[in-house]
Structure formats: structure tokens, C-alpha cells
C-alpha positions in Angstrom: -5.3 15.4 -17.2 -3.1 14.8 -14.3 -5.2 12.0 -13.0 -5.0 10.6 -16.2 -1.4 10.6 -16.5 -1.1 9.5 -12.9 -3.2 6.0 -14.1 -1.5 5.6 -17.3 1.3 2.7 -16.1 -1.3 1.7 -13.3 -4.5 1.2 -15.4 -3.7 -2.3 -16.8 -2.5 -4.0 -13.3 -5.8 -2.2 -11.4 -8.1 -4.0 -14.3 -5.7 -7.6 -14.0 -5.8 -7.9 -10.3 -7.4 -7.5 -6.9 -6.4 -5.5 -4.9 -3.0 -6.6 -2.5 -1.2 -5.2 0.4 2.3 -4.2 -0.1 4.5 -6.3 2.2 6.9 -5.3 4.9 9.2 -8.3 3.8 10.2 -8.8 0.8 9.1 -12.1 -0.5 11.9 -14.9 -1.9 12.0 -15.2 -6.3 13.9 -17.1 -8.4 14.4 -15.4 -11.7 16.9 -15.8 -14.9 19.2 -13.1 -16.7 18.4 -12.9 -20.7 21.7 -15.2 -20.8 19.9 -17.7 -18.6 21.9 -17.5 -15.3 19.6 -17.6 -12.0 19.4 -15.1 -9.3 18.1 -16.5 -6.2 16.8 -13.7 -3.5 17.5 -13.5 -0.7 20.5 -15.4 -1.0 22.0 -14.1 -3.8 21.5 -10.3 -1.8 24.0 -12.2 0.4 22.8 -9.6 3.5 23.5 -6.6 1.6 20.8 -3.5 1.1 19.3 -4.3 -2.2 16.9 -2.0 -4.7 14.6 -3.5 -6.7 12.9 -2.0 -9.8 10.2 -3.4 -11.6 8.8 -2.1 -14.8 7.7 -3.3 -18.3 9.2 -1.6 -21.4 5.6 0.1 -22.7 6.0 2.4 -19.8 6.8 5.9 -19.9 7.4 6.6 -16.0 9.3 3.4 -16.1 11.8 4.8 -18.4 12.2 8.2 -17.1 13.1 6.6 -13.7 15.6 4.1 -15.6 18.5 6.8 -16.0 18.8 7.5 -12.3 18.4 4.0 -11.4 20.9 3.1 -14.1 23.7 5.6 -12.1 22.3 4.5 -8.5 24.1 0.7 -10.0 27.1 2.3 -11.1 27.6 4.4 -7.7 26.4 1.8 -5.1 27.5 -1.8 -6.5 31.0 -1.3 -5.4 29.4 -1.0 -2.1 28.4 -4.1 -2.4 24.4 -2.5 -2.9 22.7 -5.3 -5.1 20.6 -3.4 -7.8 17.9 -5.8 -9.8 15.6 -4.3 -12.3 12.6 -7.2 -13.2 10.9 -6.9 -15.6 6.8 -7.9 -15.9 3.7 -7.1 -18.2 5.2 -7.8 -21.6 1.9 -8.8 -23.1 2.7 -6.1 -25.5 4.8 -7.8 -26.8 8.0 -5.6 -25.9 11.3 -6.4 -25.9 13.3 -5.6 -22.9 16.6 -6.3 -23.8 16.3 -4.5 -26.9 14.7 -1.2 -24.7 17.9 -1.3 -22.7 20.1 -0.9 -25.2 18.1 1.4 -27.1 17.9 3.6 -23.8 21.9 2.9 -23.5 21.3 1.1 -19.6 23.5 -1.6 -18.4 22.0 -2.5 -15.1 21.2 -5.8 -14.3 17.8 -7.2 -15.9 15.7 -10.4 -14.9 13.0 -11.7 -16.8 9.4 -12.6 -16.2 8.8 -11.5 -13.1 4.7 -11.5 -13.4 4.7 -14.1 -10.6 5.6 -11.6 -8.3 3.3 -9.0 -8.7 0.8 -10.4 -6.1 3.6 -10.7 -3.6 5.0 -7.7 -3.9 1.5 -5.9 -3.9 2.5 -4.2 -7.2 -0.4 -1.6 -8.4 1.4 0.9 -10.5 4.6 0.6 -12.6 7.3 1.1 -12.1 7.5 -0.4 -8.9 10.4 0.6 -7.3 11.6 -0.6 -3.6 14.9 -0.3 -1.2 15.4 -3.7 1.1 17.9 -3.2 3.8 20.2 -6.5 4.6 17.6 -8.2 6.5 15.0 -8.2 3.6 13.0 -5.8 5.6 11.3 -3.0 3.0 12.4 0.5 4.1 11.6 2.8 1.0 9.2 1.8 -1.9 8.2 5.1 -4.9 5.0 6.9 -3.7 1.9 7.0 -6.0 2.1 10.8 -6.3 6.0 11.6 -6.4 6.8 15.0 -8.6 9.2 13.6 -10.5 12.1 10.6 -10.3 14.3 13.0 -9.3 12.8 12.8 -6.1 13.0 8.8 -6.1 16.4 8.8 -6.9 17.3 11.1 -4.1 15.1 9.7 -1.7 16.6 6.2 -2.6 20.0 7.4 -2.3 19.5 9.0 1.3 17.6 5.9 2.4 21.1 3.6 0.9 22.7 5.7 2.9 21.6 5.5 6.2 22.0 1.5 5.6 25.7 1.8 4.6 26.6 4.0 7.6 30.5 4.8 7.1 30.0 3.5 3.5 28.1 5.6 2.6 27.9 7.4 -1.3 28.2 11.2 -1.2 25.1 12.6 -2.8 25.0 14.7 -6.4 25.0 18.2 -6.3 22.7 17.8 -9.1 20.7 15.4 -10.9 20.1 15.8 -14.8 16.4 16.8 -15.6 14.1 14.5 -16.7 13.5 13.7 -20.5 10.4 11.8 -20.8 7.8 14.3 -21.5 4.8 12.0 -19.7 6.5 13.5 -16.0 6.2 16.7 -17.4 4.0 19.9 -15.5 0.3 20.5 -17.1 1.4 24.2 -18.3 4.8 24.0 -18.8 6.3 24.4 -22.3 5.6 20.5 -23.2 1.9 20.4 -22.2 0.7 21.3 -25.9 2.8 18.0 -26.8 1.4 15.2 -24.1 -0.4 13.9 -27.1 2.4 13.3 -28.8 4.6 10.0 -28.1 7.5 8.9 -29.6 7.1 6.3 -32.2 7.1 2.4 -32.1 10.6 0.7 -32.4 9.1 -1.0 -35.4 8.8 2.5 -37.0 12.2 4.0 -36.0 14.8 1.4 -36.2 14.6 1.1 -39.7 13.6 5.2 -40.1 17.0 5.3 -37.9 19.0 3.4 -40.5 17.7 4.4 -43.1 18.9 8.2 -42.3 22.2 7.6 -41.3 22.6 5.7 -44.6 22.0 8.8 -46.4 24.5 11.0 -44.3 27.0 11.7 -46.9 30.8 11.1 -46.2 32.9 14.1 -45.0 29.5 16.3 -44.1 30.5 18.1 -40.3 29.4 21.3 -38.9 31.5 24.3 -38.9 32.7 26.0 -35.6 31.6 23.2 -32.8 34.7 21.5 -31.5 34.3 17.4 -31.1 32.7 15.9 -28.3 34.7 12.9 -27.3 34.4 9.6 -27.6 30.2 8.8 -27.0 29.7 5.6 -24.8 26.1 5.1 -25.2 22.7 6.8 -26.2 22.7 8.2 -23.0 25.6 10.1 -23.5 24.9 11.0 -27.2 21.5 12.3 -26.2 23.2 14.2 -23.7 25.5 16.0 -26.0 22.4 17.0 -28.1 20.6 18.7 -25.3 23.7 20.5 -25.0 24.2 21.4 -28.5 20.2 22.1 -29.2 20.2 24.2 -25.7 22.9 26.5 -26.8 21.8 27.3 -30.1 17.7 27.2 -29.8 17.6 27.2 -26.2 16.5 25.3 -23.2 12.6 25.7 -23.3 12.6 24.9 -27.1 15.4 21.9 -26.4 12.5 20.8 -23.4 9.7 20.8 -25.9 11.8 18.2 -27.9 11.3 15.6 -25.8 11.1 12.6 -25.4 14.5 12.2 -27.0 15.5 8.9 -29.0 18.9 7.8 -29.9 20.5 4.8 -32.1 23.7 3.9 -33.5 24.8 2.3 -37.1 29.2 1.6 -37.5 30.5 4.8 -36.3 27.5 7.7 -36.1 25.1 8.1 -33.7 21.7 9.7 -34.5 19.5 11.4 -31.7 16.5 12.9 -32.8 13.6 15.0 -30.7 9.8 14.2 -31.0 8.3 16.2 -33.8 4.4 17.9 -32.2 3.2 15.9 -35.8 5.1 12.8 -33.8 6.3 12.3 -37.5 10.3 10.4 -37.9 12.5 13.4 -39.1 10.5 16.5 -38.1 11.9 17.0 -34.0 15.3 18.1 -34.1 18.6 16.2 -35.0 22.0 15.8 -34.2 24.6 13.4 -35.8 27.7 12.6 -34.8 30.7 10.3 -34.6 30.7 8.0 -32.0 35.0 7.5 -31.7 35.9 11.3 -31.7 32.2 13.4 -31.0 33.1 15.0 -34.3 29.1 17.0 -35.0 28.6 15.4 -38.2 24.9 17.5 -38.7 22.7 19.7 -36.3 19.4 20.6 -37.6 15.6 20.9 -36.4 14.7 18.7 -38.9 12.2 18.6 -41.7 9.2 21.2 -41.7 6.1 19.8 -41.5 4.0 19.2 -44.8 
């Protein structure tokens, strides 16, 4: 099982291409934001220690790195640390764009990057790499890490030692992982690996369609609002709260993976049901300007 999970972003680049050494430089691209503008490297890295990421949306390691790669941006750029996330292997036909906002991520994104996969000596997704100022690769994510935890802190030490006196202070902690696909054989969520969460084309409108029916004036009694939520992050953040104090953290860690969406002024977030049917994992509802809990609930039973 762990081999298989270990090949499961890998599998489609080993069967596309031959086999390619990963590079000590990192090769020159030219590659377009979704609003068109075009980033030029290395010029545009203007000698500055940049991190690349490079991931398509299908992938579940891709997206439990995202977070922590998302907060490396918002910590390093005013250090002048360039941060570009590329992403490649949309034959799915994915939506990138759409997968940010959906995971509420705002670092930068470029487009099409399939050209480089052979230059970089990309295998596995998501491909993840630290350049120091002279384009010379100095970290890139090991085939067998434990968990993106240990890329993020890895990749923060290794930003480090490039900015010197610039240096970021490290977190005292890192927020655990959510996707389910990084989780132990034998833990509480191994009984669910089978279990994904379900297609955009399914849960948008399932999303929607719920919130719809939340009835005006309907709150919970006795939980104090939340504050304003920012982003899905932040609202699926609240709900592992919420779900951890009242059913506890292994049943809240079973849950996952965790998907959120917002319609006018509610936020849903709703766990991953073992049936992986919309509406039977857990669910919290709340106002996105004051965190006011609109509903808390694990959802429907199963029929």
C-alpha cells in the first residue's frame, strides 16, 4: 500500500518519459500568468533565492504541500524570495485557477509548464526545488519525505542559510496535514484511503445547492463568532476547530480530506464521508463577515 501511494502522482510521468537526470542548474523558461503577463527566469528572479513548485491539480501530494508553500510566499516575498508554482499535466482536463481558489491559495501561478519537465528531470509530482541567486539548485523534495511538513521546514532552513541576516524566524509549529493520501498505513484514516473526495463537477453545484437551502436566521447556540473568514483555508480551519472540540481530534482526522466553498456571505466546509457520498462527512456553516456558526453537524447517515 505504501508503494502504491508513493507512485500514485509519479505513475503517469514514469509511463510519458525516459528517464532524466535532475540538473544542478536550473534551466531558463518563459512562462505566462492566467492574465497573460510573462515571467522570464532567470531574469525575472533578478539574483534573488527563488522556490519553484510544480504540480498539476489531479494530485493529492501536490495539494497537501500547497498550504505550506502558500505561507512560505506570504513569509519570504518581502525578502525579496521569488516563489513560482507551474503548473503541468493537465491532460485531465483540470482547472488550475479554479483549484486555487477552491483551496483558498494566492501564490503566484504559471501555466503550461510541460516543456520543462525534461529539463528539470521531473519524475514525481509535485516537484518542488529551492535555487539560490545564482540559479544553482540547493534543495529539491526527496522521493520518500514523511510528510510536507518536512519540505516546508527543510525549505525554510535551506532560505535561510541564503538570506543570512535576512533571514525568516522559523514556526514553532506547522498545522498538520489535511490530505488523507499523506496519511500513516494504521493510523485512524487508513480504513478511508479508498475514499477521495469528489469531482468539482459533483460538488460545486452539491455546494450550492446546500447553502441554498440554509434557512435565514438558523445559528448554533452557545459558540461565540469566529471573525471575519478570508478564505477556505481559514474556514476549514475553524471547522477542525469546532469538529475537534466537540467529536474530537481522531474523529475530526478521519474527516479528511476537507473541502470548502463559498456562495454571498456563507461558507460551507464539509469532511469526506467513508461512502465518499456529498453531505454524509461532517459540516460546518458559517458567515463569512462576522464567523457567526450558522450549523454544525456530522451530516446525513448513511442510507
Amino acid at each position: 500500500m505504501k508503494l502504491l501511494r508513493a507512485l500514485c502522482c509519479a505513475l503517469p510521468l514514469l509511463l510519458a518519459l525516459p528517464a532524466q537526470a535532475e540538473p544542478t542548474q536550473a534551466p531558463p523558461w518563459s512562462l505566462k500568468t492566467p492574465d497573460g503577463k510573462t515571467v522570464n527566469y532567470p531574469a525575472d528572479a533578478k539574483g534573488q533565492p527563488t522556490v519553484l513548485l510544480f504540480w498539476p491539480s489531479w494530485c493529492p501530494f501536490s495539494r497537501a504541500l500547497q498550504p505550506y508553500v502558500d505561507d512560505i510566499w506570504k513569509d519570504y516575498r518581502g525578502k525579496g524570495v521569488n516563489v513560482w508554482t507551474i503548473n503541468i499535466l493537465e491532460n485531465r482536463g483540470g482547472d488550475p485557477v479554479q483549484a486555487m481558489k477552491d483551496r483558498g491559495l494566492s501564490f503566484p501561478l504559471l501555466l503550461n509548464g510541460d516543456a520543462l519537465i525534461a529539463p528539470y528531470g521531473i519524475s514525481r509530482t509535485p516537484w518542488f526545488l529551492v535555487i539560490d541567486g545564482k540559479g544553482r539548485i540547493v534543495y529539491s523534495r526527496p522521493d520518500n519525505v514523511p510528510s510536507p511538513i518536512d519540505v516546508a521546514k527543510k525549505a525554510r532552513e535551506t532560505l535561510n542559510g541564503l538570506l543570512g541576516n535576512r533571514a525568516v524566524p522559523l514556526p514553532a509549529s506547522y498545522p498538520p496535514p489535511y490530505d488523507l493520501h499523506l496519511r500513516k498505513p494504521g493510523g485512524p484514516q487508513s480504513s478511508r484511503l479508498e475514499s477521495a473526495a469528489a469531482p468539482d463537477a459533483d460538488w460545486r453545484p452539491w455546494a450550492q445547492n446546500y447553502l441554498e437551502s440554509v434557512p435565514a436566521g438558523e445559528s448554533v447556540a452557545g459558540i461565540a463568532p469566529q471573525g471575519p473568514v478570508a478564505d477556505g483555508k481559514a474556514a476549514i480551519r475553524i471547522a477542525r476547530e469546532l469538529w475537534t472540540q466537540r467529536w474530537g481530534a481522531e474523529q475530526t482526522a478521519i474527516q479528511a480530506p476537507y473541502r470548502s466553498y463559498r456562495r454571498n456571505n456563507l461558507w460551507l466546509v464539509l469532511g469526506s464521508a467513508k461512502t465518499a457520498q456529498l453531505g454524509q462527512g461532517w459540516v460546518l456553516v458559517l458567515e463569512a463577515d462576522s464567523g457567526k456558526v450558522v450549523r454544525l453537524s456530522q451530516g446525513d447517515p448513511a442510507p
